[in-house]
C-alpha positions as CSV (number, residue, x, y, z in Angstrom):
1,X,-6.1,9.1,31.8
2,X,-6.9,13.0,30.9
3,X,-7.9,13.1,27.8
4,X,-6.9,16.3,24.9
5,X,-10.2,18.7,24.6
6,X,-10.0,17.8,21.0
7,X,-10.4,13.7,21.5
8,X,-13.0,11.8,21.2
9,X,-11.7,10.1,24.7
10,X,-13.1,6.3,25.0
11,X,-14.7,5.0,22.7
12,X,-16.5,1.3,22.1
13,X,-16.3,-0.5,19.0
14,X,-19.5,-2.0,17.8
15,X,-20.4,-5.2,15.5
16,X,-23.6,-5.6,14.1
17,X,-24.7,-9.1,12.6
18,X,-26.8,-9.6,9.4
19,X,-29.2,-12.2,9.3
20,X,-29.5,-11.6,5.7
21,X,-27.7,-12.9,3.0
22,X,-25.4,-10.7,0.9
23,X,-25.1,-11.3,-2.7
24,X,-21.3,-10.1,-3.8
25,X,-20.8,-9.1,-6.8
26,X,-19.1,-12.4,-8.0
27,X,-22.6,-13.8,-7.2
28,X,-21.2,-15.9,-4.0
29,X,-23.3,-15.5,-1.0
30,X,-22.3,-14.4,3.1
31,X,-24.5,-15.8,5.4
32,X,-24.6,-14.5,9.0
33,X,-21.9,-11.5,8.0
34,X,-21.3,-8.7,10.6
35,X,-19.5,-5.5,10.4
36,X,-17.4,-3.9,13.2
37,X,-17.7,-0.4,13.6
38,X,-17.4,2.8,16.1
39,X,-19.1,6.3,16.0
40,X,-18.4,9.7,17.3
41,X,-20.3,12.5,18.3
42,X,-24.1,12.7,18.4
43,X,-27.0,11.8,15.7
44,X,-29.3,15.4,15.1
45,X,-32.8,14.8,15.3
46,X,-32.8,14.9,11.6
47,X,-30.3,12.5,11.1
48,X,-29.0,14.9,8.8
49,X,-25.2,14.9,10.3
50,X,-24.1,11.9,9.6
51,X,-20.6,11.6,8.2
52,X,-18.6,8.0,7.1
53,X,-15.2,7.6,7.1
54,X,-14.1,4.9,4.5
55,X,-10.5,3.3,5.7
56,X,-7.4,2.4,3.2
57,X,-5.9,-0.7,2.5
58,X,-4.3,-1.4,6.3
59,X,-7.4,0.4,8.2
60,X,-10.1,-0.7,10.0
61,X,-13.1,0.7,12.1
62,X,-10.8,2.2,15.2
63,X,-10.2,6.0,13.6
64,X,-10.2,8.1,16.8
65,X,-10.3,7.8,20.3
66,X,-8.7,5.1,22.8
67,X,-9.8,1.8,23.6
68,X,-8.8,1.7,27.2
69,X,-7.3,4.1,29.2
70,X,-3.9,2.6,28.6
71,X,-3.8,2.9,24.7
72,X,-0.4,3.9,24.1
73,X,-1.8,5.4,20.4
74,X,-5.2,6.9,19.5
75,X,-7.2,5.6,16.1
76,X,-5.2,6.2,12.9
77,X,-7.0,8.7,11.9
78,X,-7.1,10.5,16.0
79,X,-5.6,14.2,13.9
80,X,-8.2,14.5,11.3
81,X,-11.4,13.3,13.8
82,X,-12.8,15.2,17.4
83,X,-13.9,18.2,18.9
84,X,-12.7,21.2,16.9
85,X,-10.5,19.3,14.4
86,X,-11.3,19.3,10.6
87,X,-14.0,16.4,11.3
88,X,-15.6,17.9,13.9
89,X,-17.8,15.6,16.2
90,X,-19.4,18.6,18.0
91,X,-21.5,19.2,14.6
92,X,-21.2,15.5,12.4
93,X,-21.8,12.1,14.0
94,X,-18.7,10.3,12.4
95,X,-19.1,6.4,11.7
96,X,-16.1,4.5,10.6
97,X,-16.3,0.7,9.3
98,X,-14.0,-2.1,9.2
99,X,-14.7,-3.6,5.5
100,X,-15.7,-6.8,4.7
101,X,-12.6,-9.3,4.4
102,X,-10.9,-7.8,6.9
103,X,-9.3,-8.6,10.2
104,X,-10.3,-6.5,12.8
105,X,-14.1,-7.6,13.9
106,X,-15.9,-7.4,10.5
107,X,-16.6,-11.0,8.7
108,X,-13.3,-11.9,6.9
109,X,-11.2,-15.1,6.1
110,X,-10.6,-15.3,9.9
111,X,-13.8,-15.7,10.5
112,X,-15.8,-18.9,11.7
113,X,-18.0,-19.9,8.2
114,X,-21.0,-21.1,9.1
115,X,-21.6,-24.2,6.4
116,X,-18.3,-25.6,7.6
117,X,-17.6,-24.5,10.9
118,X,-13.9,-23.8,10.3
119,X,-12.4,-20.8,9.7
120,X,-12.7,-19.2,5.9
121,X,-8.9,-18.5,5.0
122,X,-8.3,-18.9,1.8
123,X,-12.2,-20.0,1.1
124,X,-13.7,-16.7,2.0
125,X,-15.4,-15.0,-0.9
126,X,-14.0,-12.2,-3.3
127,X,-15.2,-9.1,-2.5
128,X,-15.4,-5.7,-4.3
129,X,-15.4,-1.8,-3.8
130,X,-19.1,-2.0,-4.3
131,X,-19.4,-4.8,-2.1
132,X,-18.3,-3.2,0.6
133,X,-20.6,-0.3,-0.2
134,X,-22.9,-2.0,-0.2
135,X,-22.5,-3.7,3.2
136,X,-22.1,0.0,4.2
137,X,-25.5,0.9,2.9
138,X,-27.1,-1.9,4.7
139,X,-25.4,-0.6,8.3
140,X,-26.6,3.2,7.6
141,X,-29.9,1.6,6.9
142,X,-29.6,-0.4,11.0
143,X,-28.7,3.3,11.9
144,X,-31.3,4.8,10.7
145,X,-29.4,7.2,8.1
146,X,-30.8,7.6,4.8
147,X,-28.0,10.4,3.5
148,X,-24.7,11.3,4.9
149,X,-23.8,15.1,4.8
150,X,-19.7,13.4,3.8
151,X,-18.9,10.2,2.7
152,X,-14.8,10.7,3.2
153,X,-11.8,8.5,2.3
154,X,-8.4,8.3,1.2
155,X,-6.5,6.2,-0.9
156,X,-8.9,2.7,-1.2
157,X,-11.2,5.2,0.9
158,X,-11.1,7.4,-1.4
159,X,-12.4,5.0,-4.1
160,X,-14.8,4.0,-1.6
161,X,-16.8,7.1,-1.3
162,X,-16.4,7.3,-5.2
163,X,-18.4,4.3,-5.7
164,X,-20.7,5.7,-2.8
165,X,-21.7,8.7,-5.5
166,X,-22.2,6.1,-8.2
167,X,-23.8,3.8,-6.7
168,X,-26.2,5.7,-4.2
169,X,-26.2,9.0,-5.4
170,X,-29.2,10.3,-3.4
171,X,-27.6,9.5,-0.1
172,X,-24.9,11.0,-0.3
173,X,-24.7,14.9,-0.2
174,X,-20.7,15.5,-0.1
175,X,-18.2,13.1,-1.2
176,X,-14.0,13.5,0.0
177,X,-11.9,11.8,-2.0
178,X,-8.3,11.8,-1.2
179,X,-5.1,10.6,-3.0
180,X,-7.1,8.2,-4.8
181,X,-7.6,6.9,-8.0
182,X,-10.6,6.0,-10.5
183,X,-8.4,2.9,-11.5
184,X,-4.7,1.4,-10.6
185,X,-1.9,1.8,-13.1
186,X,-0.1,-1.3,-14.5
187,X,2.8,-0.2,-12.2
188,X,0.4,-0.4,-8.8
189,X,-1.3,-3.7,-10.0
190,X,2.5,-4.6,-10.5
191,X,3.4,-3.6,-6.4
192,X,0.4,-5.7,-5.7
193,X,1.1,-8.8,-7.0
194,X,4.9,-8.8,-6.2
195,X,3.4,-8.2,-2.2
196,X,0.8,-11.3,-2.7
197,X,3.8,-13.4,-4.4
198,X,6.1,-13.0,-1.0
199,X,3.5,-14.1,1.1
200,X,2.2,-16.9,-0.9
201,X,6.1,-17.9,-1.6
202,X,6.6,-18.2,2.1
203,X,6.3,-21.6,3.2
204,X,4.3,-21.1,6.2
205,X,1.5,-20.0,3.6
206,X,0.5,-23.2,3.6
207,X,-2.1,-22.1,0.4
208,X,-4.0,-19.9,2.9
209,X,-4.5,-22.8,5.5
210,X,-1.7,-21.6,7.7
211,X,-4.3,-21.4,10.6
212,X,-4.8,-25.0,10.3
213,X,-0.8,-25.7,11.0
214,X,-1.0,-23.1,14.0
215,X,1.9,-20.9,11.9
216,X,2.1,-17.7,10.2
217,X,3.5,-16.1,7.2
218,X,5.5,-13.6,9.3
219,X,8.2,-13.3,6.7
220,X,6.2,-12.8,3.6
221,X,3.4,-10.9,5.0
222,X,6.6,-8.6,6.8
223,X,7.7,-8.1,3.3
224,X,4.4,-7.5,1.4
225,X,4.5,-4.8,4.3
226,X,8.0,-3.4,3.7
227,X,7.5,-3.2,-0.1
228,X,4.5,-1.2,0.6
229,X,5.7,1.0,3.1
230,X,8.3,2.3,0.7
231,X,5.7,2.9,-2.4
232,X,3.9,5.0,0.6
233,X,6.8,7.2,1.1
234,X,8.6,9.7,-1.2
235,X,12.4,9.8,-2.1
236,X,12.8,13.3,0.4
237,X,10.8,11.9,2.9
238,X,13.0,8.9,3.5
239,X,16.6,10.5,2.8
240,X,14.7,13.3,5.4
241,X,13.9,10.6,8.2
242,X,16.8,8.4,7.6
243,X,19.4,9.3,5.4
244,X,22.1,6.7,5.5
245,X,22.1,6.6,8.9
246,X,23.9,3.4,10.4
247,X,21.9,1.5,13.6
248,X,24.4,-1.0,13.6
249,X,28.0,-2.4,12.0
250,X,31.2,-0.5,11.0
251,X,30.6,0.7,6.9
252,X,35.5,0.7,6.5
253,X,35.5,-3.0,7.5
254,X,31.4,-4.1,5.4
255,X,30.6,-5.9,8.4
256,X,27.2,-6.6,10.2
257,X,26.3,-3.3,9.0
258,X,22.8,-2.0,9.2
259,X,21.2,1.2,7.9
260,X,18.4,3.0,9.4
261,X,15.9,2.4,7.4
262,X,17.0,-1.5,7.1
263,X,16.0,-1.0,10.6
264,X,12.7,1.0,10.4
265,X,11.5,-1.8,7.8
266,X,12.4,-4.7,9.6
267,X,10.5,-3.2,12.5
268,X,7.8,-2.5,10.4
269,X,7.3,-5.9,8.9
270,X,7.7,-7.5,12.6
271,X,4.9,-5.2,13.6
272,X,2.5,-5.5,10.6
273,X,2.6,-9.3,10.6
274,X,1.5,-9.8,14.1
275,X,-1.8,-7.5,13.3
276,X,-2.8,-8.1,9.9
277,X,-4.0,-11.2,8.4
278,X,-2.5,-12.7,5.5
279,X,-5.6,-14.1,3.6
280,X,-7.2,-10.4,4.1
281,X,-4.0,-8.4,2.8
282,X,-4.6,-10.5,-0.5
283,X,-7.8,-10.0,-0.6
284,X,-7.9,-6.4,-0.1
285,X,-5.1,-6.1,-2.6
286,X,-6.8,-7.9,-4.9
287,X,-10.3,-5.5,-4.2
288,X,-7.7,-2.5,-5.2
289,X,-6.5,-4.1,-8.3
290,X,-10.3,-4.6,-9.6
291,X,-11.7,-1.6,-9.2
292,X,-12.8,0.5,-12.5
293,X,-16.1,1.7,-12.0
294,X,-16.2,3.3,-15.2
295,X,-15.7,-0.7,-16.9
296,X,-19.8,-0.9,-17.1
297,X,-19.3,2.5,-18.2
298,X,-18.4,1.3,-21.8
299,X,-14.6,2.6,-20.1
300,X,-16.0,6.4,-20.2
301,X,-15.7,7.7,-16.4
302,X,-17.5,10.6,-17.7
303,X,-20.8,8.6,-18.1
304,X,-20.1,6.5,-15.3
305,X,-20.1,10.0,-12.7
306,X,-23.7,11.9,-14.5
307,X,-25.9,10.3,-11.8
308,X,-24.0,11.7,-9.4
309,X,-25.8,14.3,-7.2
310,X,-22.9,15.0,-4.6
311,X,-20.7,17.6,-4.3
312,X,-17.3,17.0,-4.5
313,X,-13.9,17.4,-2.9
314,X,-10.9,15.8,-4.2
315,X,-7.3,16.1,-2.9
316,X,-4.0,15.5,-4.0
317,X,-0.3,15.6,-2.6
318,X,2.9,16.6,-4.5
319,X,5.1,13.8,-4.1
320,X,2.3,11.0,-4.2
321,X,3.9,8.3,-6.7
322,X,1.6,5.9,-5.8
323,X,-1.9,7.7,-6.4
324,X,-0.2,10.7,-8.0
325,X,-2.0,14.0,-8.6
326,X,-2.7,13.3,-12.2
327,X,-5.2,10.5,-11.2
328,X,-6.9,12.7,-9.2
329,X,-7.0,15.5,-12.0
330,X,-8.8,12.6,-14.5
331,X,-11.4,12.5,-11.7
332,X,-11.6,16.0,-11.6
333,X,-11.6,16.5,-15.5
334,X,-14.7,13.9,-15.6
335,X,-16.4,15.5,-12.5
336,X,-16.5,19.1,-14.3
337,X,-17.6,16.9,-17.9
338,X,-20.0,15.5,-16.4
339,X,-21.3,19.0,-14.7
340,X,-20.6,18.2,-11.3
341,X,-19.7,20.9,-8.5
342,X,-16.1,20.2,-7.5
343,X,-13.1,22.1,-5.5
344,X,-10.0,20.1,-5.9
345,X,-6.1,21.1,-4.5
346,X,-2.7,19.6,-4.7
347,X,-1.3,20.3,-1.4
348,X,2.8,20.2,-1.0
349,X,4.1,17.3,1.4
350,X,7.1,15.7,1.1
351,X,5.7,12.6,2.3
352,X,4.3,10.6,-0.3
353,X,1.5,8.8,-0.9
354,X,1.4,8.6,3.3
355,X,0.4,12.3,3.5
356,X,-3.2,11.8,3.7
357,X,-2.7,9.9,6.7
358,X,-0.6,13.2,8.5
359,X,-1.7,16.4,10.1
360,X,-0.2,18.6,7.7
361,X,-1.6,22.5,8.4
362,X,-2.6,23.8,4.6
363,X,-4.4,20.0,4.0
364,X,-6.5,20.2,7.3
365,X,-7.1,23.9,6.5
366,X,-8.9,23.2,3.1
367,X,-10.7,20.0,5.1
368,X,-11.4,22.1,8.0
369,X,-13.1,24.7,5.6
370,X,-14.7,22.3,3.5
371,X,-16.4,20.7,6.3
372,X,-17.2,23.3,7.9
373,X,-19.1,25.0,5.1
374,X,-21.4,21.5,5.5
375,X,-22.5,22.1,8.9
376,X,-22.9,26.0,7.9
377,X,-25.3,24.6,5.0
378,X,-26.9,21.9,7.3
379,X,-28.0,24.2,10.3
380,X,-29.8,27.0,7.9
């Protein structure tokens, strides 16, 4: 396969195993814990290059590149990450981590604990934003990266690199946060819950021991997926894509009729189910709905952002309902309180909460600039 000059081309994820235990947050203990990761690009001498990517609620390690020369799709983030693009992996060595509790390498409910030899499930641990930080810190450490010019992220990322500033603020000298949050609204912790109640409601749930029965949740994990997917996406965007398009049926006589986007959801909930793990969408739902850094902060997200020492970038979209751009304008607001150096924009897209996932041109143009004012900085 001939790869574009902007991609990354083949790339091999990597999984590193701890031997030592990790205290979470809740005070519960992993044992023998690994993370899954890949890189891009090439470590400077200094070590002084080094940029993480933080992945949303559905995202693991695999963010650019191909796996195999066959890969119909590059890594989900493939636009933003390569030679040339905003992220560009001819200046930054670019690390990107699948969390803890996930299901694509790193140690999660599918994983084999090692007190009982059986798989975790429902068992495995709670985890947290700062966990997983954390468990990021400890990897940089294995690499031997003691600061990263960007810690970047959107959405859950996004709160990711927040907690970076917060809770390692010397090693971080840049922070991206996009279409994030510093806390969910009632109405997402709301979306949450009603997506962890249709998969626990589905009786192949079996409590979480569904590996046990060899079955899966297809049905309520598909719709946990489908409700999602339509929180992601804005009112234009979808009468845009779909309209009332019919795939199927005859609207005069109401029969076996099927819209488009009854279509594109059912395809998307078929998908999702067969490559996400149902114990680890409730978990990671669960991380979002806990995260308030500013809660040990007496609830002032002013005081909990003063030992920051990055600079920052925040980013917004227009029609992101979601994560709207008012939650990014309290982290702002707090940011310039607390005398922090900050550029924030609200970039127009009518895609929703989903637009920090797309190439769209003025978005990469402030993310191209932004980054590459770092490497201007970082080579004088």
């Amino acid at each position: 396969m001939i790869y574009p000059d902007d991609s990354v081309g083949l790339v091999k994820p990597q999984l590193h195993q701890f031997n030592d235990d990790l205290v979470l947050s809740s005070g519960q203990i992993l044992s023998e814990w690994h993370l899954a990761y890949e890189t891009y690009g090439v470590l400077n001498k200094s070590r002084s290059n080094a940029v993480l990517i933080c992945h949303a609620l559905s995202g693991h390690h695999h963010a650019a590149g191909y796996h195999t020369e066959t890969d119909a799709k590059p890594g989900w983030w493939d636009t933003a990450i390569g030679p040339g693009k905003p992220i560009d992996t001819n200046h930054f060595f670019v690390i990107s981590v699948n969390n803890l509790g996930g299901c694509h390498g790193s140690t999660g409910p599918t994983s084999i604990n090692p007190e009982t030899k059986e798989i975790y499930g429902p068992n495995f641990p709670a985890v947290t934003v700062k966990d997983w930080v954390r468990s990021q810190a400890l990897l940089a450490d294995h690499l031997g990266i003691d600061k990263f010019s960007a810690i970047i992220g959107g959405s859950l990322g996004g709160m990711q690199a927040l907690q970076w500033t917060i809770d390692y603020p010397i090693r971080v000298e840049h922070a991206v946060l996009i279409a994030c949050t510093p806390k969910l609204s009632a109405q997402n912790i709301a979306f949450n819950e009603i997506a962890r109640l249709a998969i626990s409601s589905d009786p192949n749930f079996r409590a979480g021991n569904y590996h046990k029965y060899g079955v899966n949740p297809d049905q309520g994990l598909g719709i946990a997926r489908m409700l999602g997917h339509v929180t992601y996406l804005s009112d234009d965007a979808m009468r845009d894509k779909f309209g009332r398009e019919l795939k199927s049926g005859d609207l005069n006589q109401a029969r076996d009729v099927e819209f488009q986007v009854e279509s594109y959801l059912h395809y998307q909930a078929e998908s999702f189910s067969k490559r996400f793990d149902a114990n680890s969408y409730i978990l990671i739902t669960k991380v979002l709905d806990y995260f308030d850094p500013a809660r040990e902060f007496n609830d002032e997200l002013i005081s909990c952002l003063k030992t920051a020492r990055s600079k920052f970038l925040v980013v917004s979209f227009t029609t992101d309902w979601r994560f709207s751009p008012k939650r990014s304008k309290e982290i702002v607001d707090a940011l310039i309180a607390a005398n922090k150096q900050v550029v924030s924009t609200t970039i127009e897209s009518p895609h929703g909460h989903d637009s920090f996932l797309l190439p769209i041109d003025r978005y990469f143009q402030v993310l191209q600039t932004y980054m590459s004012q770092i490497y201007r900085d970082l080579i004088k």
